[in-house]
C-alpha positions as CSV (number, residue, x, y, z in Angstrom):
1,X,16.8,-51.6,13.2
2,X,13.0,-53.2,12.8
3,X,13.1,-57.2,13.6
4,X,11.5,-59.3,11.6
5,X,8.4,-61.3,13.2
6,X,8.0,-64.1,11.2
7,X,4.9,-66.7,11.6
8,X,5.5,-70.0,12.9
9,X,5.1,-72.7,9.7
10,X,2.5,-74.6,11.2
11,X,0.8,-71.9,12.5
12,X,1.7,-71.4,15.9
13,X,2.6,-68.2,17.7
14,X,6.1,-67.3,17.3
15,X,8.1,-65.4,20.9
16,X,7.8,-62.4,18.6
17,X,4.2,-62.5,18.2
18,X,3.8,-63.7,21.6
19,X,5.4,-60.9,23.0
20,X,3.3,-58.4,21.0
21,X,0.5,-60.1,22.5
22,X,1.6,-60.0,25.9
23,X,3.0,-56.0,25.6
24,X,-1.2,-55.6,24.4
25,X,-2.7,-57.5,27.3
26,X,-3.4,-56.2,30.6
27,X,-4.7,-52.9,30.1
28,X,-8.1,-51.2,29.1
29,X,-9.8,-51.3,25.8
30,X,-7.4,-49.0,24.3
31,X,-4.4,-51.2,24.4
32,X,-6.1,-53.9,22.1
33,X,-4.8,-54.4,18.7
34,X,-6.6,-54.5,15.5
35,X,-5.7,-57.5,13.7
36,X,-6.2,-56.0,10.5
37,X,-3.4,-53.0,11.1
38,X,-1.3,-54.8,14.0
39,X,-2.2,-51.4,16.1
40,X,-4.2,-49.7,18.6
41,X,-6.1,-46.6,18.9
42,X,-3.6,-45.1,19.2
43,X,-2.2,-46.3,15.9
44,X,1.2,-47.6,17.8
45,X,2.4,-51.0,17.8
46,X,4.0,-53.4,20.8
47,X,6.2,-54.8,17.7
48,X,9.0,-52.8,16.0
49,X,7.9,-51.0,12.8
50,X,9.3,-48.6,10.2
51,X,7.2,-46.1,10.7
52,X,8.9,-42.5,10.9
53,X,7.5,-41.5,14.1
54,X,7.3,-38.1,16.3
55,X,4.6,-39.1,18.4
56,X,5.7,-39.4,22.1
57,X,2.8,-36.6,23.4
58,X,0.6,-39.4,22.5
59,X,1.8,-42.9,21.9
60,X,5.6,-45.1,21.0
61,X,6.0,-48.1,18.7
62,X,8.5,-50.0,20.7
63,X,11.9,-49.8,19.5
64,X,14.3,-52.8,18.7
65,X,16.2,-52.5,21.2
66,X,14.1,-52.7,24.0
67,X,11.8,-55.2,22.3
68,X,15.0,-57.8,22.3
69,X,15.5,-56.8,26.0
70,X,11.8,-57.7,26.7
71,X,11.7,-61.1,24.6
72,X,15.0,-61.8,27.1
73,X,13.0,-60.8,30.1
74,X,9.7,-63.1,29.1
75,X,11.8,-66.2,28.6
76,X,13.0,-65.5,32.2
77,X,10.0,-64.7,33.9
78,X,7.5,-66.4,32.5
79,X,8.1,-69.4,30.1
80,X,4.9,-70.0,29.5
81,X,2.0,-66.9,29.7
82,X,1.8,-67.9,33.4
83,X,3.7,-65.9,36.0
84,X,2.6,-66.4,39.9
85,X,1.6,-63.4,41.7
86,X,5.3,-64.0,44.2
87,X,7.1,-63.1,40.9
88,X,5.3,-60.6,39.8
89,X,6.0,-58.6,43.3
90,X,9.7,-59.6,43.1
91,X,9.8,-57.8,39.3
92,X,8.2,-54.9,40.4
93,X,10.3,-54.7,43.9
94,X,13.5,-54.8,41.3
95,X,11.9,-51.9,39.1
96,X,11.1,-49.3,42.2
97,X,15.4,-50.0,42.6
98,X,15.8,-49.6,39.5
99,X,13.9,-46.5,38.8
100,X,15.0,-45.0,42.1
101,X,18.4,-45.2,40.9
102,X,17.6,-43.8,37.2
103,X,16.4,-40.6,39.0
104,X,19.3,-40.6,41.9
105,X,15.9,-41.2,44.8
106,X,16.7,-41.7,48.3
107,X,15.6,-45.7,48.6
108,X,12.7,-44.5,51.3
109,X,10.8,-43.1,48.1
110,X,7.4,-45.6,47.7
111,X,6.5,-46.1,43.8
112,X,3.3,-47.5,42.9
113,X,2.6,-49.0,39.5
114,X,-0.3,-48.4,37.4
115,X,-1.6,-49.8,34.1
116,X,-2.0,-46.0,32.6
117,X,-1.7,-42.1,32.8
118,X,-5.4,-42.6,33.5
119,X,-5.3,-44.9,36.1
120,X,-2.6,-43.0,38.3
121,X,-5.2,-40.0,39.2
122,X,-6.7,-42.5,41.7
123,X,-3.2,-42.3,43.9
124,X,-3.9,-38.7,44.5
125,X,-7.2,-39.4,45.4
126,X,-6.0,-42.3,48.1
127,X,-3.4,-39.8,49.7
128,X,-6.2,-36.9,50.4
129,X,-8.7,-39.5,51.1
130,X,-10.1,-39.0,54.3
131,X,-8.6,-35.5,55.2
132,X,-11.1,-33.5,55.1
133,X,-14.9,-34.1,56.8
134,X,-16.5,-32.3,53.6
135,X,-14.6,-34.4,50.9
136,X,-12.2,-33.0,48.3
137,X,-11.6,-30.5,46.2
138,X,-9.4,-31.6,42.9
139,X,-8.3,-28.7,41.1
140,X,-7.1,-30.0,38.0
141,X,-5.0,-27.4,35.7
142,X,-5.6,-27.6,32.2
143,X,-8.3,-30.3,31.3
144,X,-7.6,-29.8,28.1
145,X,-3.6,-30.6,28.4
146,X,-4.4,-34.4,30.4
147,X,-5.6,-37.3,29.3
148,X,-9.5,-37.0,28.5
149,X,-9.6,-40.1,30.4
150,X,-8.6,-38.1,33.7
151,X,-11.9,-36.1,33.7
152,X,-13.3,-39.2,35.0
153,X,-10.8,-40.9,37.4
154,X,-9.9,-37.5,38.9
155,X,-13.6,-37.6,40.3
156,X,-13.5,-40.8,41.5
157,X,-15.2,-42.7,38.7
158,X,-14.6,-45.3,35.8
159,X,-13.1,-43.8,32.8
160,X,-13.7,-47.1,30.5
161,X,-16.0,-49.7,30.4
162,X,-13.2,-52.5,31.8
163,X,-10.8,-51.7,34.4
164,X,-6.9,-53.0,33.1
165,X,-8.2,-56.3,35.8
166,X,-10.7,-56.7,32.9
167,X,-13.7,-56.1,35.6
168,X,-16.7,-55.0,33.7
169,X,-17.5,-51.3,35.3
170,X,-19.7,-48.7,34.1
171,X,-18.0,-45.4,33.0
172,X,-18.8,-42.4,35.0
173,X,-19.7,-44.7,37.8
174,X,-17.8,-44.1,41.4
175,X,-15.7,-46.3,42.0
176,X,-17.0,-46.5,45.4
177,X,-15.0,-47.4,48.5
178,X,-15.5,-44.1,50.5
179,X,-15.1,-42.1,47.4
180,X,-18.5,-42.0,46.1
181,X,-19.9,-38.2,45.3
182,X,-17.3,-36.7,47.2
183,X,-14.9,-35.5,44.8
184,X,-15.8,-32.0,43.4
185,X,-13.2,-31.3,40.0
186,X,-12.2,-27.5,39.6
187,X,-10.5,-26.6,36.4
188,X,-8.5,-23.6,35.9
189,X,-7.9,-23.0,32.4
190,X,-3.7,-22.1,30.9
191,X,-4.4,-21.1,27.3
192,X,-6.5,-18.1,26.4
193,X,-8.7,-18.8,23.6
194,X,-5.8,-17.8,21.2
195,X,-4.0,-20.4,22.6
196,X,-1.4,-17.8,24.6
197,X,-0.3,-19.5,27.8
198,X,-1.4,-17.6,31.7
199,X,1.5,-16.8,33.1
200,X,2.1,-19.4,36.3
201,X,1.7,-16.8,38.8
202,X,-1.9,-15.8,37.1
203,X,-2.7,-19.6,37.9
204,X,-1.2,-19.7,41.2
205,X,-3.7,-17.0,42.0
206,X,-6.4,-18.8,40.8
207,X,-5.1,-21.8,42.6
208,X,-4.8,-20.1,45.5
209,X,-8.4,-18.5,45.2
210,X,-10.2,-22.4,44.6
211,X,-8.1,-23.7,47.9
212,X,-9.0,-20.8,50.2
213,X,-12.7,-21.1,48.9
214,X,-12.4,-25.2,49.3
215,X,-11.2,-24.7,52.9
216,X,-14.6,-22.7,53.7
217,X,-16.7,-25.2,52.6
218,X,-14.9,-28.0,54.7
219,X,-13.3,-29.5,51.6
220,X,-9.2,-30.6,51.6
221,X,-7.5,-29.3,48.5
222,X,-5.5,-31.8,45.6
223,X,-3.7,-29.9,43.6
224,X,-2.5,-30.9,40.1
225,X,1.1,-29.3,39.3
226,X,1.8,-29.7,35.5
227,X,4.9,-30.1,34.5
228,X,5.4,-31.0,30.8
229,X,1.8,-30.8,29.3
230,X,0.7,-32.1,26.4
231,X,1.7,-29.0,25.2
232,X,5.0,-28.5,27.5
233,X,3.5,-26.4,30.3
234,X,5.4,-26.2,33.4
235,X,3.0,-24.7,36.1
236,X,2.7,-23.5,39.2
237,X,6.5,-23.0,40.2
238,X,8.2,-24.0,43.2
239,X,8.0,-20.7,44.7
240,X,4.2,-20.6,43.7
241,X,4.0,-23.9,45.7
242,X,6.0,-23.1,48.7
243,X,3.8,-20.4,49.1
244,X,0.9,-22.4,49.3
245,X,2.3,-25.3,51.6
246,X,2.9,-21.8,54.0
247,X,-0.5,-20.6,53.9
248,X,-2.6,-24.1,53.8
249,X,-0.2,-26.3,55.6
250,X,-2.3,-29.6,55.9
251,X,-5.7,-28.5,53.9
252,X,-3.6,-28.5,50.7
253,X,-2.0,-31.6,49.3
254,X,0.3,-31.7,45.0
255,X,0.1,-34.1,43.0
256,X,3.1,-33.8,40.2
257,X,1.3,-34.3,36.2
258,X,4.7,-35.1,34.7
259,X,2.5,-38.1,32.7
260,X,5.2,-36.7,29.4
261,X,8.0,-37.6,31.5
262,X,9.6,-34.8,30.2
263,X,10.8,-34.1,33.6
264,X,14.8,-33.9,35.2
265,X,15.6,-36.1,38.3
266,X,16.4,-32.5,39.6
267,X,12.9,-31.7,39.4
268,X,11.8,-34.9,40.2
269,X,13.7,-34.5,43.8
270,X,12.7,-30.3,43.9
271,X,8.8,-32.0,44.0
272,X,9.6,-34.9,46.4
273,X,11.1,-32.6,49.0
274,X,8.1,-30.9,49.4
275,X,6.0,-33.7,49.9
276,X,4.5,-34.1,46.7
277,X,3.6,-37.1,44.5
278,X,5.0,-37.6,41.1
279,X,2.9,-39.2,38.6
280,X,5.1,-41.0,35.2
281,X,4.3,-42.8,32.5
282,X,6.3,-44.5,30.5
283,X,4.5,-44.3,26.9
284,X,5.0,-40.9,26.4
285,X,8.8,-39.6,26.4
286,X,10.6,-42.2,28.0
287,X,9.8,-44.5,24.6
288,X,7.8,-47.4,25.8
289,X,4.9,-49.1,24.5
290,X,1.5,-47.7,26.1
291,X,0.1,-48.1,28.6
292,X,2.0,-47.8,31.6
293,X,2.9,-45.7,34.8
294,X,4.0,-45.3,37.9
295,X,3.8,-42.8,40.6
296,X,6.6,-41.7,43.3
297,X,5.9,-40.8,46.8
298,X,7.9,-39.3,49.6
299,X,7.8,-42.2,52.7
300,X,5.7,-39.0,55.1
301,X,2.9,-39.5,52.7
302,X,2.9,-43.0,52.9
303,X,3.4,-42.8,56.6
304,X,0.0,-40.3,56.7
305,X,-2.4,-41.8,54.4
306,X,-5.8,-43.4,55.5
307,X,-6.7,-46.9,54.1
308,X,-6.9,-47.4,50.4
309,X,-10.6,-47.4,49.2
310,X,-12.2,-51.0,48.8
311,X,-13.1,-50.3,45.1
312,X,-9.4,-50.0,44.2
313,X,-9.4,-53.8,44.3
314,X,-11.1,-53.7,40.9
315,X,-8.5,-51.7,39.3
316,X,-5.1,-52.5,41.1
317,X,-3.3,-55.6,42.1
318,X,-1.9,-55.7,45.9
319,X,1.8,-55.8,44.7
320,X,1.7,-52.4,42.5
321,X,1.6,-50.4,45.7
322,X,3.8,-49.8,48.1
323,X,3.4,-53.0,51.3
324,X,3.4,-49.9,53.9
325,X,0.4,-47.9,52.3
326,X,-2.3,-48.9,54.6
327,X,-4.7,-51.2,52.7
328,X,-3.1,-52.5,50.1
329,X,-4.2,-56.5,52.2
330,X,-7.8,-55.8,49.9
331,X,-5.8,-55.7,47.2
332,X,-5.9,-59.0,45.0
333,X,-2.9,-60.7,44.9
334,X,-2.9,-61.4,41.2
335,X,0.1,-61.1,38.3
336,X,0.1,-58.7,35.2
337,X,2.4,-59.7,32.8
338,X,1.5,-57.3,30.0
339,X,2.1,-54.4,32.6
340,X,5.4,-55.8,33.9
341,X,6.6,-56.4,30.7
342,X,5.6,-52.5,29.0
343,X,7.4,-51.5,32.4
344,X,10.5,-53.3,31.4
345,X,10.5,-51.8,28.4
346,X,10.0,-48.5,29.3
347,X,12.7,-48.3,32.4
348,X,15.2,-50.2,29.5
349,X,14.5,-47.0,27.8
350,X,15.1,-44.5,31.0
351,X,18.2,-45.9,32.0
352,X,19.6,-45.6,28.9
353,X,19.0,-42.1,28.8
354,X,19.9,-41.1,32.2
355,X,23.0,-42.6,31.6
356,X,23.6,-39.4,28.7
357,X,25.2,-36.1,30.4
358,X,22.7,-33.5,30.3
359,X,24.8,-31.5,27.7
360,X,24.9,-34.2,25.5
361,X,21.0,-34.3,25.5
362,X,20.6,-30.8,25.2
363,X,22.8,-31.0,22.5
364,X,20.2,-33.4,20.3
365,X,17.7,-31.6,21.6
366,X,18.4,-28.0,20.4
367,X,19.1,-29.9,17.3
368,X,15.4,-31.4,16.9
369,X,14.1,-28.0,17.6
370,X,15.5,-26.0,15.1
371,X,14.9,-29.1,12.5
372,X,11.1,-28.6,13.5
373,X,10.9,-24.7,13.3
374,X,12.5,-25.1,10.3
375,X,10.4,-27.3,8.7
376,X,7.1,-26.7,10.6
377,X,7.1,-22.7,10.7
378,X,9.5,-21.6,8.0
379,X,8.3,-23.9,5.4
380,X,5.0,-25.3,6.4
381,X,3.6,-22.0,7.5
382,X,2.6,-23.0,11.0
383,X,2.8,-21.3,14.2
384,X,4.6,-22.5,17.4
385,X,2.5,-22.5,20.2
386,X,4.8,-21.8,23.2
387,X,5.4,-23.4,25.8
388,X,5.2,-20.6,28.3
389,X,3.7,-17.1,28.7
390,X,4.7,-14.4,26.4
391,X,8.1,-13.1,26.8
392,X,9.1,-15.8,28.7
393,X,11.5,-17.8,26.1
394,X,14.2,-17.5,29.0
395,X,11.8,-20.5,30.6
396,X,12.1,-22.7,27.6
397,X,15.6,-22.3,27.5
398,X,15.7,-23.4,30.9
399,X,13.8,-25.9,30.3
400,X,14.8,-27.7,27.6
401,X,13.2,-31.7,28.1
402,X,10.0,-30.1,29.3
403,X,9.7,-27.5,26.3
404,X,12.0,-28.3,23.7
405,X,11.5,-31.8,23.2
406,X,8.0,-31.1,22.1
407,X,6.1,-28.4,19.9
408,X,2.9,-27.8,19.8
409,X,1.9,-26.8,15.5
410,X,-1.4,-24.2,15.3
411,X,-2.2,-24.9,11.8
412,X,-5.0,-22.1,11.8
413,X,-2.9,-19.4,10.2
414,X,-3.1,-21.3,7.1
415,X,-6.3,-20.6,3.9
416,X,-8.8,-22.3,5.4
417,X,-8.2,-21.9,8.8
418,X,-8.2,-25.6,9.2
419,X,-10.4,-26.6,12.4
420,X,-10.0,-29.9,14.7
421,X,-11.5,-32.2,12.8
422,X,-9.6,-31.3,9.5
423,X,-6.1,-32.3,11.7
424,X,-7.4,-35.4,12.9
425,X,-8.2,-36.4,9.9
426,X,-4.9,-35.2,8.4
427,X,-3.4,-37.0,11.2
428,X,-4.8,-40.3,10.5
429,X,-4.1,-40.1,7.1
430,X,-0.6,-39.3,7.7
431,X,-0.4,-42.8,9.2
432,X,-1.3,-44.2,5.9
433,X,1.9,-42.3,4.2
434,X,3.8,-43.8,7.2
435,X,4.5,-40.7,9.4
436,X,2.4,-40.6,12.8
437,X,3.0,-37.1,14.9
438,X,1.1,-36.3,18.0
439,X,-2.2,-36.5,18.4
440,X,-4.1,-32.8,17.5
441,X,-5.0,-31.0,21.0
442,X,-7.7,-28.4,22.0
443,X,-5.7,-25.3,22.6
444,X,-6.7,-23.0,20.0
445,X,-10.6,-21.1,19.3
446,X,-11.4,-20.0,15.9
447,X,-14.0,-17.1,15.7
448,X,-16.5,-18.8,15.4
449,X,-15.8,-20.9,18.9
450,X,-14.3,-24.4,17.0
451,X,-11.6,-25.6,17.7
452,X,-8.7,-24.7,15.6
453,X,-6.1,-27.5,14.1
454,X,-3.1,-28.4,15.4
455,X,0.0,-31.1,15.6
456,X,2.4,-32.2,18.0
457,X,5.8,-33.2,17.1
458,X,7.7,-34.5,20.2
459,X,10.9,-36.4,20.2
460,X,11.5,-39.8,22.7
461,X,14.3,-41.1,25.0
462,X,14.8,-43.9,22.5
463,X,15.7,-41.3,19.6
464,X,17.6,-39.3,21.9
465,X,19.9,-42.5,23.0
466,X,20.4,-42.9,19.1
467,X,20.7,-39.3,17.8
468,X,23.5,-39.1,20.7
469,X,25.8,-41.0,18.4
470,X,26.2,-38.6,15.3
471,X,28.4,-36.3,15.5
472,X,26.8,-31.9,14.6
473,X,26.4,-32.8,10.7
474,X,25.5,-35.9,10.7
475,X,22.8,-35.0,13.1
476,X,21.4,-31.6,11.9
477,X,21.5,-33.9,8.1
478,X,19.2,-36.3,9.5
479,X,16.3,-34.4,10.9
480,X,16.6,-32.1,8.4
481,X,16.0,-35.5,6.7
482,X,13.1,-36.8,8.9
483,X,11.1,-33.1,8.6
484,X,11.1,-33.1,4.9
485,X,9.6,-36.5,5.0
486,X,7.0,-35.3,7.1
487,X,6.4,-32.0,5.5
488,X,6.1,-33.9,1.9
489,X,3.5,-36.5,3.3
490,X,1.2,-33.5,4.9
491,X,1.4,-31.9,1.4
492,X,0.4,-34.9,-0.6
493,X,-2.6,-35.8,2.1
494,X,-3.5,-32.4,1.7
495,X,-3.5,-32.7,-2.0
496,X,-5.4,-36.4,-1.8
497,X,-8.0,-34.3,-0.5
């Protein structure tokens, strides 16, 4: 179902336009929308469209349903664009309930909000602030498989030119508040060149090689875990970090990269018993409208962390952290309606989809993945990247929301060897045939040390809710359906030149 947005006769803004503006307001410069397409960068839009879309590795249009949940919310929160800062923290208080009881969380379980993927590296940053004389050590797995964006805020610094307060700020820039220069990124690497994935306990090793060294020079340790890449990674393990909880104890803290949200609330729990903080978004598989996130942390880490840094005031308001995070009084108290209202959308989208038995998911699942082998390798030619080391497809089976709700496409085995550019390009054009996939990802090397091309198709919560109401045939008929759609419009850009 798309609904209409018609255009007020005089001129005026209709609720359906308003809302599209309001889902585009409060973030960075890469939520704005060009008037001319009604999208953003990332070529998604905050108002229901036709468009056949596999995108949720990079970006959702928002679907119908939760669009018609959100104009209902706007009228009650906000009747004009106005909402007072004491509303905004009773909406958000209402969302931590509600997304501790998507997941099953005990109700001690803090959840901060932020406007982006991006923007939620700074949390990890607050909780190892200050433990550590010589600074910190963020050893970030897989720079390639994060947001680009994160290069930047896991140091400490500006990723954009705005923060989503709309403060001007210089990118690259720390951010200051005792985190100037004190933040030293290490990245260990989980694709060889040919785009094979390290086994996890080849990167707990190196993990454990970049903490010991850390602790030497003074430095306390952040950790990234992946779990669900932009490519479906799922590493270190849990044995990999209960190991290094043993040996480190306090010199080492995790933070959780499930940005995807390809993630179980098994998991989710697995990670918060251990003390670790779980960083969500809910642009990417749970089917809401970028940008928006939020972060969960156990109540000890709350209980242990030093004072928030002073510059967090220009990015965060005080009501999208937790009251007992020490801090959080520098904070402004200010409203963001454009974030509350993606938020709604996006936690519309969660419960729904928590509220499917996991065999009934697996069941659409397993279904979208043979559709895409089928049309991706057997017919297009491509090659599947896996989501786990070689002979591991016991993991994926295991796993199937973190690896089988997405695959990764390495178009190189085809005449040409297409690089990079030449599926960025074919990406963007597929927009104009009305298809949008995944944006291309660095994962592969050609000879000659380009990158090689590649395409992401990832299914969403949203699909998944609706998908879940065919029955075998009905189901298998239409993404057989949706693939040869796809396939057809790659072969006529490719023929457009």
């Amino acid at each position: 179902m798309t609904l209409p947005h018609p255009r007020a006769a005089a001129g005026g803004e209709t609720p359906h336009e308003r809302l599209g503006r309001l889902l585009s307001s409060g973030g960075d410069a890469r939520i704005a929308i060009d008037p001319a397409t009604r999208r953003n960068q990332y070529m998604s839009s905050p108002w229901p469209v036709e468009t056949l879309a596999y995108a949720s590795s990079t970006a959702n249009d928002i679907s119908a349903d939760a669009f018609a949940h959100c104009l209902g919310r706007l009228e009650a929160l906000a009747p004009g664009d106005a909402l007072t800062p004491e509303a905004y923290a009773a909406a958000l208080e209402a969302l931590r309930a509600r997304i501790r009881a998507a997941y099953g969380l005990d109700r001690t379980i803090g959840v901060v909000f932020a406007a982006s993927g991006t923007d939620l590296e700074y949390i990890g940053l607050a909780e190892a602030k200050g433990r550590a004389a010589g600074g910190i050590r963020n050893i970030l797995i897989g720079a390639d498989e994060v947001g680009s964006g994160c290069i930047y805020s896991a140091r400490g610094q500006f990723f954009a030119s705005e923060t989503a307060r709309g403060v001007p700020v210089t990118k690259g820039a720390p951010i200051g508040g005792a985190l100037p220069a004190r933040v030293a990124l290490h990245n260990l690497p989980v694709r060889d060149d040919a785009g094979r994935a390290y086994s996890a306990a080849e990167i707990a090793a190196g993990i454990e090689a970049a903490v010991s060294e850390a602790r030497s020079q003074g430095l306390h340790s952040l950790v990234h875990v992946l779990h669900g890449s932009k490519t479906g990674l799922v590493v270190p393990h849990l044995d990999h970090i209960d190991a290094l909880r043993a040996r480190h104890g306090g010199a080492i803290s995790f933070i959780v990269d499930a940005c995807q949200a390809r993630i179980t609330s098994a998991a989710i729990r697995a990670y918060l018993a251990r003390g670790c903080i779980v960083m969500l978004t809910g642009s990417k598989f749970m089917g809401g409208p970028p940008f928006s996130g939020f972060a969960l942390v156990p109540e000890a880490v709350i209980a242990e962390a030093a004072e928030l840094p002073s510059g967090f005031a220009a990015i965060f308001r005080r009501a999208e952290w937790p009251a007992e995070w020490p801090g959080t009084a520098q904070l402004p108290e200010e409203a963001n309606l454009g974030l509350l209202l993606r938020l709604e959308a996006s936690i519309f989208e969660l419960e729904r989809f928590q509220a499917l038995a996991l065999p009934r998911v697996e069941r659409v699942v397993l279904a979208f993945h043979a559709a895409v082998r089928a049309a991706f390798v057997e017919t297009l030619g491509g090659r599947r990247l896996a989501p786990y080391e070689p002979g591991a497809r016991a993991e994926g089976d295991a796993h199937p929301v973190e690896m089988r709700t997405l695959s990764t496409i390495d178009l190189t085995p085809q005449p040409g060897a297409p690089d990079l550019d030449a599926a960025v390009a074919l990406h963007r054009a597929l927009v104009g045939r009305g298809v949008r996939l995944g944006q291309p990802v660095k994962c592969v090397k050609l000879p000659d040390g380009r990158w090689g091309a590649t395409l992401r198709v990832g299914i969403a919560m949203p699909q998944v809710s609706a998908f879940d109401r065919l029955d075998d045939a009905a189901l298998a008929a239409r993404l057989e359906s949706d693939m040869a759609r796809i396939i057809a419009a790659i072969r006529e850009c490719r023929a457009a030149g």
